[in-house]
C-alpha positions, -999 to +999 in steps of 0.1 A: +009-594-687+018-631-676+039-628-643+066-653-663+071-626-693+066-598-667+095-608-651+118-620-677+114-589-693+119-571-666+155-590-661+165-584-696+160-548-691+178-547-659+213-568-672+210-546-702+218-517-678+256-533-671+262-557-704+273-554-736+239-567-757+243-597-785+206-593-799+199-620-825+171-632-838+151-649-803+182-649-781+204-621-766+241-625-756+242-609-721+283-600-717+296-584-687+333-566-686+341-586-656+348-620-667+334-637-640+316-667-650+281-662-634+277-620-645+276-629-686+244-650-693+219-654-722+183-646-723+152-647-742+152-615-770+114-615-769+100-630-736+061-639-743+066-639-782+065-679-799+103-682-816+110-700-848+135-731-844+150-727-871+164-689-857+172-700-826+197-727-842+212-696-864+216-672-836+228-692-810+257-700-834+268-666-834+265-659-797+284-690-791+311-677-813+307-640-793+311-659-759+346-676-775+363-646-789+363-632-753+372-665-733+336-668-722+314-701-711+281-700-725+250-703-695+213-696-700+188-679-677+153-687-690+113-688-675+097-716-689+058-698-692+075-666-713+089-686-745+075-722-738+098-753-753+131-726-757+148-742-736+141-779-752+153-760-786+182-750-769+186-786-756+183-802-792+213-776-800+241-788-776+229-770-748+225-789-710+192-782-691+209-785-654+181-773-636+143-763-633+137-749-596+107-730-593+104-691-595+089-673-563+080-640-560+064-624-536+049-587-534+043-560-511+017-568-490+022-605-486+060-600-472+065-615-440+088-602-416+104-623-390+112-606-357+150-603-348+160-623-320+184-610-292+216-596-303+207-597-341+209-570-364+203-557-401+219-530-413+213-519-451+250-519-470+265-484-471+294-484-474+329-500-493+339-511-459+303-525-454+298-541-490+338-557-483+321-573-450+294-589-470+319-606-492+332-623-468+302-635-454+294-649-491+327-663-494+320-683-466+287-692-475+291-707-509+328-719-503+348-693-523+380-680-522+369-649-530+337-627-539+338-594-556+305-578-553+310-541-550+290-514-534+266-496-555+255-463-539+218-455-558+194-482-537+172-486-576+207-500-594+210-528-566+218-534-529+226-559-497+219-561-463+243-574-434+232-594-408+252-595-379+247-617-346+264-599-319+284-577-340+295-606-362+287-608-396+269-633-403+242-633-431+234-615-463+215-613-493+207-590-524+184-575-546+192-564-585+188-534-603+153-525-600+137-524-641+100-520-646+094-525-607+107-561-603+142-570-585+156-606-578+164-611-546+199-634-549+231-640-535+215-650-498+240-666-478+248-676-441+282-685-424+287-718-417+293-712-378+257-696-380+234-718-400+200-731-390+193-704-371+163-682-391+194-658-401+189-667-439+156-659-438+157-627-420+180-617-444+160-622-471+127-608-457+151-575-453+165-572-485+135-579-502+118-549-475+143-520-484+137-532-523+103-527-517+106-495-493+135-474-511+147-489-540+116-484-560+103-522-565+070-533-562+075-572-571+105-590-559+115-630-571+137-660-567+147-693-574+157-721-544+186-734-547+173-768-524+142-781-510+159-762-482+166-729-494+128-729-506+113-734-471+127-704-455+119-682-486+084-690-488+082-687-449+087-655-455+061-649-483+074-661-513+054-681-536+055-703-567+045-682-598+063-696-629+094-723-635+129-707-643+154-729-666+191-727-661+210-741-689+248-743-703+274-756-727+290-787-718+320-782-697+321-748-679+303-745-647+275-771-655+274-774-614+269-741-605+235-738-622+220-764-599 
């Protein structure tokens, strides 16, 4: 199978785990309970399958109008190789292409592991208390007021890792629910008092580890936020394998797809 379809069917599967599922036609309505912005998205029904226009103008009428009868903004999450020219369709029907960054992945044996320089730990999340440590280190990291994640006990459903730098918190990232063997590895973040100092990248090598190690994956990916952002992942293995597509309805959090 194409790594692109591989892996956006992979992520349908996995979302489908914690969402409420709006299949129609070539588009499914992914809506979470929590009405955070970011946790209800839309994906491609039938990754490596060619669509017909004419159905994706029909259904993504009605999952517009599912989005609006729960006080939702609309985003899409799409990989350009599994349903070529979807997202231009989508484009042509209101919808804003904000960004196309590419999509690494990276697999077992071509992980790289950074040593840990003195004082710096990784500890796997364990714990409320640890998970509610991790927040803040987010919160810091992208500038919120608050983040929400919460501590999910079964490694396969989804996990963090803490970095600390003597004993502070200081780094973090994620993987998702595990589906067909692939996870994405998200949600990486450093304090500000701690940047540019590897701890981003260590904390990404890590999370993708355990993912690898004792959550049951066998293929982890990403997407760079910045030119940045995609130095340290693919210093630690990652590589460019397909193009991901993030897309939205005017308005909303147009931004936050960058």
């Amino acid at each position: 199978m194409q790594i692109g379809a591989r892996i956006a069917r992979a992520q349908l599967n996995g979302l489908g785990r914690s969402r409420r599922q709006i299949v129609v036609g070539p588009l499914v309505g992914m809506l979470h309970d929590d009405d955070a912005w970011f946790l209800s998205t839309m994906l491609a029904a039938e990754p490596g399958t060619p669509f017909d226009p004419d159905e994706v103008r029909e259904s993504l009428v009605i999952v517009r109008k599912a989005f609006a009868a729960e006080g939702r903004w609309l985003s899409a999450e799409l990989i350009e190789e599994a349903n070529p020219g979807l997202a231009e369709e989508l484009e042509s029907n209101g919808m804003t292409i904000v960004s196309r960054p590419p999509l690494l992945v990276v697999e077992p044996e071509d992980l790289v592991q950074p040593s840990l320089p003195a004082g710096v730990t990784v500890q796997v999340i364990g714990s409320d208390a640890d998970q509610a440590e991790a927040n803040v280190v987010s919160a810091d990291a992208y500038e919120a007021e608050e983040v929400g994640f919460t501590y999910q006990p079964v490694l396969g459903d989804g996990g963090a890792v803490l970095v600390r730098v003597d004993g502070v918190a200081a780094a973090t990232a994620a993987w998702t629910a595990v589906a067909d063997g692939v996870t994405e590895v998200a949600g990486v973040g450093t304090i500000h008092t701690h940047r540019r100092q590897g701890l981003a990248g260590i904390a990404t090598a890590y999370a993708t580890q355990v993912a690898f190690e004792q959550a049951g994956a066998s293929l982890a990916w990403l997407t760079p936020g910045d030119d940045g952002a995609d130095r340290v992942y693919r210093r630690v293995g990652y590589a460019p394998q397909a193009t991901a597509v993030h897309l939205g309805d005017p308005g909303g959090h147009l931004a936050d797809l960058r």
